[in-house]
Each structure stands twice: as C-alpha cells, then as structure tokens.
N, CA, C and O atoms as a GROMACS GRO file, in nm:
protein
  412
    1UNK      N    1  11.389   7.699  -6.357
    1UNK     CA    2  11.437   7.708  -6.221
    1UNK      C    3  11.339   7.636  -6.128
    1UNK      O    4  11.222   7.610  -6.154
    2UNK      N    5  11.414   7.604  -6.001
    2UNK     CA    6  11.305   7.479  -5.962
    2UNK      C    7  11.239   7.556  -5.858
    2UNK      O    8  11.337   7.591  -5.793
    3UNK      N    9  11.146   7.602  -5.805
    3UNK     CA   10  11.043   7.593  -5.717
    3UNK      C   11  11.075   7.571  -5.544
    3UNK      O   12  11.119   7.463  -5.506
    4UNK      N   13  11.058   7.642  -5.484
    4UNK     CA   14  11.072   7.614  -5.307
    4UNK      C   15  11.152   7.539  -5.321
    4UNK      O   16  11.113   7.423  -5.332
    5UNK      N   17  11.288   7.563  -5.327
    5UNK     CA   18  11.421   7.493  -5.286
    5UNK      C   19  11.503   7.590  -5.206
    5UNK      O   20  11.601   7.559  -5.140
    6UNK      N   21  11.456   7.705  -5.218
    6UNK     CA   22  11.510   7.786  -5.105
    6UNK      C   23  11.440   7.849  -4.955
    6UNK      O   24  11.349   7.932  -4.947
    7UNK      N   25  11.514   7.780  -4.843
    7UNK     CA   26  11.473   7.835  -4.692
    7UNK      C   27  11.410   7.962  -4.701
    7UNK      O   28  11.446   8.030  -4.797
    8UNK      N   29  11.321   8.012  -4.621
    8UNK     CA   30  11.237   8.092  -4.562
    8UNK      C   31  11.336   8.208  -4.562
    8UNK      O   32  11.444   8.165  -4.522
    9UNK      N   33  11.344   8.352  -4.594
    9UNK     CA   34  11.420   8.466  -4.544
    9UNK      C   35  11.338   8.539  -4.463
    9UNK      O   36  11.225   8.580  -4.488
   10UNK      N   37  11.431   8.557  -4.318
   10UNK     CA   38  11.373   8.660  -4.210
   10UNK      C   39  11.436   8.727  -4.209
   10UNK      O   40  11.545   8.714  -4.152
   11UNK      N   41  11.396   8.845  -4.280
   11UNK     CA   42  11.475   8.993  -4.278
   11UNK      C   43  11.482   9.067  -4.117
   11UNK      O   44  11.561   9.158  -4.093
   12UNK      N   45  11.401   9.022  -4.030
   12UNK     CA   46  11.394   9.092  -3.894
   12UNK      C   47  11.424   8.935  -3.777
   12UNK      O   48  11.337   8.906  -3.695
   13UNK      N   49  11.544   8.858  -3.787
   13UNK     CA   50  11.534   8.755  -3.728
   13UNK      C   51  11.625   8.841  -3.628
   13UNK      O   52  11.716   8.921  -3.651
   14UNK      N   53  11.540   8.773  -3.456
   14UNK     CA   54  11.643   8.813  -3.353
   14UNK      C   55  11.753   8.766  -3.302
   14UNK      O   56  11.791   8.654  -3.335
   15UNK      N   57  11.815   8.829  -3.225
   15UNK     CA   58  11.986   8.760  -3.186
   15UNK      C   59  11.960   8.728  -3.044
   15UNK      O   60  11.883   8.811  -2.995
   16UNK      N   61  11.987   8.660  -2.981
   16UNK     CA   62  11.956   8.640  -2.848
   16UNK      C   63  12.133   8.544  -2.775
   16UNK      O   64  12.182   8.433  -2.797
   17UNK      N   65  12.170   8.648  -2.698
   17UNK     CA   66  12.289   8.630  -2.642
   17UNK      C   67  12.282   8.604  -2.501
   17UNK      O   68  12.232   8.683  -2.422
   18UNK      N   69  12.334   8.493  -2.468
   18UNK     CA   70  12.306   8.424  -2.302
   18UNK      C   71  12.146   8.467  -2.256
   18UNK      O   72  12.141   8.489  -2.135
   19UNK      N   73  12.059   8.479  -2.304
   19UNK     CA   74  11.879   8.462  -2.298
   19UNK      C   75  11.896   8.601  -2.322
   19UNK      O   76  11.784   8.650  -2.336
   20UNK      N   77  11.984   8.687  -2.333
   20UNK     CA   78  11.913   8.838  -2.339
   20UNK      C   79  11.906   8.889  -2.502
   20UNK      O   80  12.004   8.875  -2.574
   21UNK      N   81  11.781   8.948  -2.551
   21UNK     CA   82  11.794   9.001  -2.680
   21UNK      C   83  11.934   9.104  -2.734
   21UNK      O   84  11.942   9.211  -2.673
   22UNK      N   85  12.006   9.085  -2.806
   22UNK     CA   86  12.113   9.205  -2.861
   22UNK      C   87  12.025   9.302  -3.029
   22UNK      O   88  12.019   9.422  -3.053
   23UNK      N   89  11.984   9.212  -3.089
   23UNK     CA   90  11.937   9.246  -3.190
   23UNK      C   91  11.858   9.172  -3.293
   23UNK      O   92  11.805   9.061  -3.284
   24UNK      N   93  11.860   9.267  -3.409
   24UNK     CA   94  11.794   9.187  -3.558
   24UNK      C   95  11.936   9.148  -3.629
   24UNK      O   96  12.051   9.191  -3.616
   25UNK      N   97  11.877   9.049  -3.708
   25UNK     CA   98  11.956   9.051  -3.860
   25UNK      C   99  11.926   8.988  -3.934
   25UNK      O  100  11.850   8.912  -3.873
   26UNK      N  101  11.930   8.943  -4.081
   26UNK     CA  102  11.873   8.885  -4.144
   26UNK      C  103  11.935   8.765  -4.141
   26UNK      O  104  12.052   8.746  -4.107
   27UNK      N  105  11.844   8.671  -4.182
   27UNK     CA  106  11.853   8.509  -4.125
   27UNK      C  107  11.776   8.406  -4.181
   27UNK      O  108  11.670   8.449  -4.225
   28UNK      N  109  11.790   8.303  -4.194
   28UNK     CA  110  11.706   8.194  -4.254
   28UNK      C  111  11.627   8.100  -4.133
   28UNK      O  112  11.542   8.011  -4.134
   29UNK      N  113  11.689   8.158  -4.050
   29UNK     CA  114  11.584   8.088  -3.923
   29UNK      C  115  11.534   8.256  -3.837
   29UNK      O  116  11.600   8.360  -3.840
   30UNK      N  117  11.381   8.232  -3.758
   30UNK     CA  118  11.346   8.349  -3.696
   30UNK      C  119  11.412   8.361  -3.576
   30UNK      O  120  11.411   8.480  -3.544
   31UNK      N  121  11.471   8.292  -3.494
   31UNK     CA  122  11.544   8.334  -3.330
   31UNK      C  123  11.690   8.264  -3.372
   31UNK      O  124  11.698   8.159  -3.436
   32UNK      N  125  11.815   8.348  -3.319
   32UNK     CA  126  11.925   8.306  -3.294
   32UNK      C  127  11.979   8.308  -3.156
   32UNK      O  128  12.006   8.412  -3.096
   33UNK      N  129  11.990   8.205  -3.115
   33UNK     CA  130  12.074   8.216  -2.976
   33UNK      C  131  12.237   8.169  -3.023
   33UNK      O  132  12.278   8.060  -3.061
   34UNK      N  133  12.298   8.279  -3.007
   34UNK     CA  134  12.430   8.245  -2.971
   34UNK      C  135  12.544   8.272  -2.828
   34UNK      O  136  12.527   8.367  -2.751
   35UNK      N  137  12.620   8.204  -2.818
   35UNK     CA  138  12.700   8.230  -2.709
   35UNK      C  139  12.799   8.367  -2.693
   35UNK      O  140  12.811   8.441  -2.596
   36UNK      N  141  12.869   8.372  -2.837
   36UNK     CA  142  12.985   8.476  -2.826
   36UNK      C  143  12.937   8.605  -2.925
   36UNK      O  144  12.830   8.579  -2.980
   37UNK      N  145  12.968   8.680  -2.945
   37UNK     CA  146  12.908   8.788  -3.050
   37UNK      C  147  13.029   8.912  -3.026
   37UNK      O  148  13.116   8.902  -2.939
   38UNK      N  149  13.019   9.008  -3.102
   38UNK     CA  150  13.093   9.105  -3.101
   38UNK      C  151  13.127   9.189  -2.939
   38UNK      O  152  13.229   9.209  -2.873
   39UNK      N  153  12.979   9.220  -2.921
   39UNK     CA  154  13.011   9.192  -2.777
   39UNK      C  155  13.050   9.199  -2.660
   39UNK      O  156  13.072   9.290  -2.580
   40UNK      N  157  13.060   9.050  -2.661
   40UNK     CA  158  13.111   8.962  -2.550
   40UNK      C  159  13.248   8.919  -2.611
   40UNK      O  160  13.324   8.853  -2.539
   41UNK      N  161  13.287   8.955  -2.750
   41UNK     CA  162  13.421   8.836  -2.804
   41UNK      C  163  13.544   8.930  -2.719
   41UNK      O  164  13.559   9.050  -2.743
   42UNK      N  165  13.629   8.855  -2.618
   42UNK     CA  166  13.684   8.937  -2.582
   42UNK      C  167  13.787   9.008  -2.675
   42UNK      O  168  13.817   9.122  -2.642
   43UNK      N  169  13.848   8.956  -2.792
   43UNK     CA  170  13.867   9.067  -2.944
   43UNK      C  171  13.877   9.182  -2.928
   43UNK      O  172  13.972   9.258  -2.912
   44UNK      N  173  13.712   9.198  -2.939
   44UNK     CA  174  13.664   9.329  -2.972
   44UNK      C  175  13.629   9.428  -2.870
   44UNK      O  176  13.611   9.547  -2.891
   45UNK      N  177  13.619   9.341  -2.706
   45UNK     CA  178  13.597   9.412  -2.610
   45UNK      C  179  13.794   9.433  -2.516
   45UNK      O  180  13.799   9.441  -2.393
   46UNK      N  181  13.873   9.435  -2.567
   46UNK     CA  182  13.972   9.460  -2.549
   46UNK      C  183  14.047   9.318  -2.402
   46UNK      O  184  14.160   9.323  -2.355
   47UNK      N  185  13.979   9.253  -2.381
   47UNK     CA  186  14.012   9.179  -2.286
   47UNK      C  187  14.028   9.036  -2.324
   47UNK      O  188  13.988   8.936  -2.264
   48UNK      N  189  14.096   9.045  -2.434
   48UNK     CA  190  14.114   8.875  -2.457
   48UNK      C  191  14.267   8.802  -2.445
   48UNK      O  192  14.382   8.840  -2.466
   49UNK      N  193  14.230   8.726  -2.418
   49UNK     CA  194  14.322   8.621  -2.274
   49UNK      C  195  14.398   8.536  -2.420
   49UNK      O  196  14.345   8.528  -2.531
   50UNK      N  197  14.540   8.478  -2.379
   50UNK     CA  198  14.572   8.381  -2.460
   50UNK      C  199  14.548   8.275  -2.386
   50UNK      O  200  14.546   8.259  -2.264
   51UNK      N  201  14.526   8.196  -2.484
   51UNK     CA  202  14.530   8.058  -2.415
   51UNK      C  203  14.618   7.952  -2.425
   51UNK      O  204  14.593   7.870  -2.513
   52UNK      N  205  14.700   7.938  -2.369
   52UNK     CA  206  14.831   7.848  -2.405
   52UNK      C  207  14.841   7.724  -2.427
   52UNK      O  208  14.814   7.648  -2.334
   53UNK      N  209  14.877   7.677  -2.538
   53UNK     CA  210  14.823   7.492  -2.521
   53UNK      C  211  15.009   7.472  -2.559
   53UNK      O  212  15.075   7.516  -2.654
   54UNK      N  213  15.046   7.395  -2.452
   54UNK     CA  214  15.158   7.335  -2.480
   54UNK      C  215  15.276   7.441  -2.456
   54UNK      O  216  15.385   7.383  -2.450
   55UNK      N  217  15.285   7.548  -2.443
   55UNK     CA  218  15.383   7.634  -2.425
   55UNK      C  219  15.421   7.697  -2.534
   55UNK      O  220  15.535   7.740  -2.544
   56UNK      N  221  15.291   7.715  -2.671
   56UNK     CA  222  15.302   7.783  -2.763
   56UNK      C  223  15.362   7.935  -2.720
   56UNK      O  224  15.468   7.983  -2.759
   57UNK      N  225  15.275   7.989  -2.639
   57UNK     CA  226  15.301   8.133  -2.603
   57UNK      C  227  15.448   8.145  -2.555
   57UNK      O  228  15.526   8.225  -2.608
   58UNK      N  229  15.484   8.065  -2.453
   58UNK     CA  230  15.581   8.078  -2.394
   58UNK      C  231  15.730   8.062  -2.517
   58UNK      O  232  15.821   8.140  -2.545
   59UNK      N  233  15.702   7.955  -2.554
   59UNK     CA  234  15.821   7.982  -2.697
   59UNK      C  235  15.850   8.081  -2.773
   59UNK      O  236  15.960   8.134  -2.785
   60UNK      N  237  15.710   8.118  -2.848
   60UNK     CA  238  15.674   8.255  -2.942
   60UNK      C  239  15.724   8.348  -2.849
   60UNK      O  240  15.816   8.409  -2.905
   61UNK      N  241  15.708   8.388  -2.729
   61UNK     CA  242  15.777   8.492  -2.662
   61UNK      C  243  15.933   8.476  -2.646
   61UNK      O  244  15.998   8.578  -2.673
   62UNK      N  245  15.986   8.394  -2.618
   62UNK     CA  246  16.138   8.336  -2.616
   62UNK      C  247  16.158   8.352  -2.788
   62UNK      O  248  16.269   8.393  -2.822
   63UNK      N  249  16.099   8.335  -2.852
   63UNK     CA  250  16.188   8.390  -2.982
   63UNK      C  251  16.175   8.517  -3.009
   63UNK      O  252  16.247   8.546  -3.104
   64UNK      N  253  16.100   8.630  -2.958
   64UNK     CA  254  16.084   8.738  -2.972
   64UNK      C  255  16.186   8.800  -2.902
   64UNK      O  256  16.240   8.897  -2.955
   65UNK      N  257  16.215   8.770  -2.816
   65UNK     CA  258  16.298   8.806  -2.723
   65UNK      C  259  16.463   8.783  -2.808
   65UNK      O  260  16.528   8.882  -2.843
   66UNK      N  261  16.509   8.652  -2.832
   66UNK     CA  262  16.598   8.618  -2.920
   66UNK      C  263  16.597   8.736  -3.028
   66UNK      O  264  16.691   8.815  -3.034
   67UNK      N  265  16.492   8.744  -3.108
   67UNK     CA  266  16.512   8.853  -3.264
   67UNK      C  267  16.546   8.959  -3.192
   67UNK      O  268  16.639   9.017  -3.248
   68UNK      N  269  16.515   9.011  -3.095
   68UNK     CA  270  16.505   9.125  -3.062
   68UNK      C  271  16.661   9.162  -3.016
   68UNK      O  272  16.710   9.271  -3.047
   69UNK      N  273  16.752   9.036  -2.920
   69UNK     CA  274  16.824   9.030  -2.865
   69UNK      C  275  16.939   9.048  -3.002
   69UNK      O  276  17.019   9.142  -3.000
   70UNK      N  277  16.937   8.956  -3.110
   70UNK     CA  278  16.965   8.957  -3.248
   70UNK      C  279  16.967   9.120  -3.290
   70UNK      O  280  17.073   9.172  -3.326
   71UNK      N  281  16.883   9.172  -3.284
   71UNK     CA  282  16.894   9.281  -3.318
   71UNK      C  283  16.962   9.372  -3.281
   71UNK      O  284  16.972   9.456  -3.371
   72UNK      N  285  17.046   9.415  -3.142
   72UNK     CA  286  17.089   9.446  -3.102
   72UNK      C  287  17.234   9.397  -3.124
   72UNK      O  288  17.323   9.476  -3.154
   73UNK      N  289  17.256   9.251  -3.107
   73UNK     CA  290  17.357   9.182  -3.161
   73UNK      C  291  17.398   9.277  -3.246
   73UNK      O  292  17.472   9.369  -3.211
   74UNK      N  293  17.342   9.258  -3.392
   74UNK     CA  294  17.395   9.316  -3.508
   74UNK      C  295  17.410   9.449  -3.483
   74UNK      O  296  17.524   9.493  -3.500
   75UNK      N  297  17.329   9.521  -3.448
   75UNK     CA  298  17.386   9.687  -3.468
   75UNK      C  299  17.520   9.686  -3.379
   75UNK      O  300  17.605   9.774  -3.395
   76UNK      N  301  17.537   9.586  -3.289
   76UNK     CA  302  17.690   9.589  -3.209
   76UNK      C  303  17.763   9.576  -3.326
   76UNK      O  304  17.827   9.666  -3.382
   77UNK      N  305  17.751   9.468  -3.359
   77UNK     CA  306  17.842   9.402  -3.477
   77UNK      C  307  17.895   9.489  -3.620
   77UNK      O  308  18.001   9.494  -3.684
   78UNK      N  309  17.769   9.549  -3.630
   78UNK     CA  310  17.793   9.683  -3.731
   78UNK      C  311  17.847   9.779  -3.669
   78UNK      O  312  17.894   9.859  -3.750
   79UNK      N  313  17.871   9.824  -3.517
   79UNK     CA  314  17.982   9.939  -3.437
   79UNK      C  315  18.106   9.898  -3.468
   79UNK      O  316  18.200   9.952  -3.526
   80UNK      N  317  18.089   9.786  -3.416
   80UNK     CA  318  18.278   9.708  -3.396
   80UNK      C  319  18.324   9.743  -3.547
   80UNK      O  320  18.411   9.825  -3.577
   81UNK      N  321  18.251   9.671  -3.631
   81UNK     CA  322  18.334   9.633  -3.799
   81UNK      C  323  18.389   9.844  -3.838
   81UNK      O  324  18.473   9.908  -3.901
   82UNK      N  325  18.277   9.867  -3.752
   82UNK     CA  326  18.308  10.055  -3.848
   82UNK      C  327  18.418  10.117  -3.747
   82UNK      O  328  18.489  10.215  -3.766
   83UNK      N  329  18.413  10.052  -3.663
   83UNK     CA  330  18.572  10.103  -3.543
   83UNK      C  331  18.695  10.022  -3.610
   83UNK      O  332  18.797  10.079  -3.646
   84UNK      N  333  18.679   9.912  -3.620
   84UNK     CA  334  18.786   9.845  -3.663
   84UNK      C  335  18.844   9.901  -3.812
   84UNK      O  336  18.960   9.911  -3.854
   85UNK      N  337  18.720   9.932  -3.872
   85UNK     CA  338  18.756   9.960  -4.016
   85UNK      C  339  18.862  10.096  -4.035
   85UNK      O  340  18.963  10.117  -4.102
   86UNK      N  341  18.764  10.192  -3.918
   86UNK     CA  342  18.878  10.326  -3.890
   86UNK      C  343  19.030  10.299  -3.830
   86UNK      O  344  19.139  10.340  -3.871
   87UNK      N  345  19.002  10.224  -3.731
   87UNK     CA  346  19.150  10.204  -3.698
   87UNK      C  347  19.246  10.162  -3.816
   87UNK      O  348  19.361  10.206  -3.824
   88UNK      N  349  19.188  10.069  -3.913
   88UNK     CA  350  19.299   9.984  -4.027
   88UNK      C  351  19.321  10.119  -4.103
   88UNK      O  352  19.438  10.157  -4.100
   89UNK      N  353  19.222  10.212  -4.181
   89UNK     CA  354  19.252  10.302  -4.227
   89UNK      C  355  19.359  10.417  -4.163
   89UNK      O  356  19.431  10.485  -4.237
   90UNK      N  357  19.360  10.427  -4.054
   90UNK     CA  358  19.436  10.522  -3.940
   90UNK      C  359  19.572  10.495  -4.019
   90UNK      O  360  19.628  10.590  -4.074
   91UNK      N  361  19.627  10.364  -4.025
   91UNK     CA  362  19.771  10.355  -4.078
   91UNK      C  363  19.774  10.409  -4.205
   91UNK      O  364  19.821  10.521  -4.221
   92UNK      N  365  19.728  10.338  -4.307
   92UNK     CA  366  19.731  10.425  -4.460
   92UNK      C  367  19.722  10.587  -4.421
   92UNK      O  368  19.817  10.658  -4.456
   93UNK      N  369  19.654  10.623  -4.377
   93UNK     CA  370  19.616  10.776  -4.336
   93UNK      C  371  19.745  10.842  -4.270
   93UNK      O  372  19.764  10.964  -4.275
   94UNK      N  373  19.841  10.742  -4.202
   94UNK     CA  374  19.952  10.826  -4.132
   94UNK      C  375  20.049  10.800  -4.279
   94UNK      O  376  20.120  10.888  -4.328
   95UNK      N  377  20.036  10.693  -4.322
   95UNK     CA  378  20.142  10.623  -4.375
   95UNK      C  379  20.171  10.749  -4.481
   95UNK      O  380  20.278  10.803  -4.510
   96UNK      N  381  20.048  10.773  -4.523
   96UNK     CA  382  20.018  10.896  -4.652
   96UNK      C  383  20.031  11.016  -4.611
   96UNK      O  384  20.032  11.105  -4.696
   97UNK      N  385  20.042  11.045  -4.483
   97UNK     CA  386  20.081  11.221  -4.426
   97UNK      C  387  20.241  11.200  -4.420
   97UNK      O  388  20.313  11.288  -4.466
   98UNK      N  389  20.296  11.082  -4.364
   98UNK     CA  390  20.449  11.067  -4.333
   98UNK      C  391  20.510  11.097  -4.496
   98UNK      O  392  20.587  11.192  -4.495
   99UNK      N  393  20.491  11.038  -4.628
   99UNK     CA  394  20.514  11.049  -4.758
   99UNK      C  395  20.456  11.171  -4.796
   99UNK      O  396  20.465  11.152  -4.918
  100UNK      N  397  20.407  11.276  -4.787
  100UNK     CA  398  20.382  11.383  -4.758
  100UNK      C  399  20.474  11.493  -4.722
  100UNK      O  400  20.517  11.596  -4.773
  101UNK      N  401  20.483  11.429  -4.618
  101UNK     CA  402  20.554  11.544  -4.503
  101UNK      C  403  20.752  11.523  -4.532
  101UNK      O  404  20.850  11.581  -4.486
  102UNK      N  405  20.736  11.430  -4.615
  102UNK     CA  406  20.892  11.416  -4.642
  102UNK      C  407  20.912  11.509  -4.784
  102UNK      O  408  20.999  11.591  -4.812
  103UNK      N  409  20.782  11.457  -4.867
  103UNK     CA  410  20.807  11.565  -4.973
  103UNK      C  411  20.890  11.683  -4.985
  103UNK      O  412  20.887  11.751  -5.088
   0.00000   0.00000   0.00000
C-alpha cells in the first residue's frame, strides 16, 4: 500500500456560515465556510420559495388542477352510467312484475 496518498483528517474541522461559526465536523480541510447549511436551507427551515423558470410552476399547477378536475369528471361519469343503468333495468323489472301479475 502506498504511503501519504491520503489528505490530512480533521476530526474537529469548523463550519463557518456567512462569517459566523455553526459548528464541527469531520473534514479533510481545518475551516469550512459555506453559504447554505441546514440552517439557513429554506427546506428545512420551512420557508422555501419556488423558483419559476419558464412557467414550470405555473403549468405543473394547471395540470393539477386538470387531474383533479378529471377526477371529479369521472366520479360524475360513474353517477350517470349507475342512474342510467337503473333506469334500463326499471323496464325488465316492470316487464317481469306485469308476467307475474298475469300469472
């Protein structure tokens, strides 16, 4: 196995978020400055924004709206077919009390 081919480990390297310290963690360099972190990610701090490029959002919402609208569609569509279906049966149903009732 070859010899110092592996970086330095800093088991106590700090985190440093917009100049202020947040913490340790282990690291191959001793100081981290980063911008976003748990945080600040708005993610995880409940305040995160979409950002719309092109009217992605705005579409994705217009089809949600559509499925949704769809959805409703069909359970209509499944009322009508089970009304209609009773009414067609209604005749056999008389047709079969009238042959019945002549008995």
């Amino acid at each position: 196995m070859k010899k110092d081919i592996h970086p330095k480990y800093y088991p106590e390297a700090k985190v440093y978020v917009a100049g202020e310290y947040v913490g340790t963690v282990g690291s191959t360099r001793p100081e981290l400055r980063v911008d976003v972190w748990s945080g600040t990610h708005p993610f995880y701090t409940g305040q995160q924004r979409i950002i719309d490029t092109e009217g992605q959002v705005d579409r994705f919402q217009r089809r949600l709206e559509r499925r949704a609208s769809d959805v409703v569609d069909k359970s209509e569509k499944q009322r009508r077919r089970r009304a209609k279906r009773q009414i067609a049966e209604l005749p056999e149903d008389e047709a079969t009390a009238e042959t019945e009732s002549k008995e």
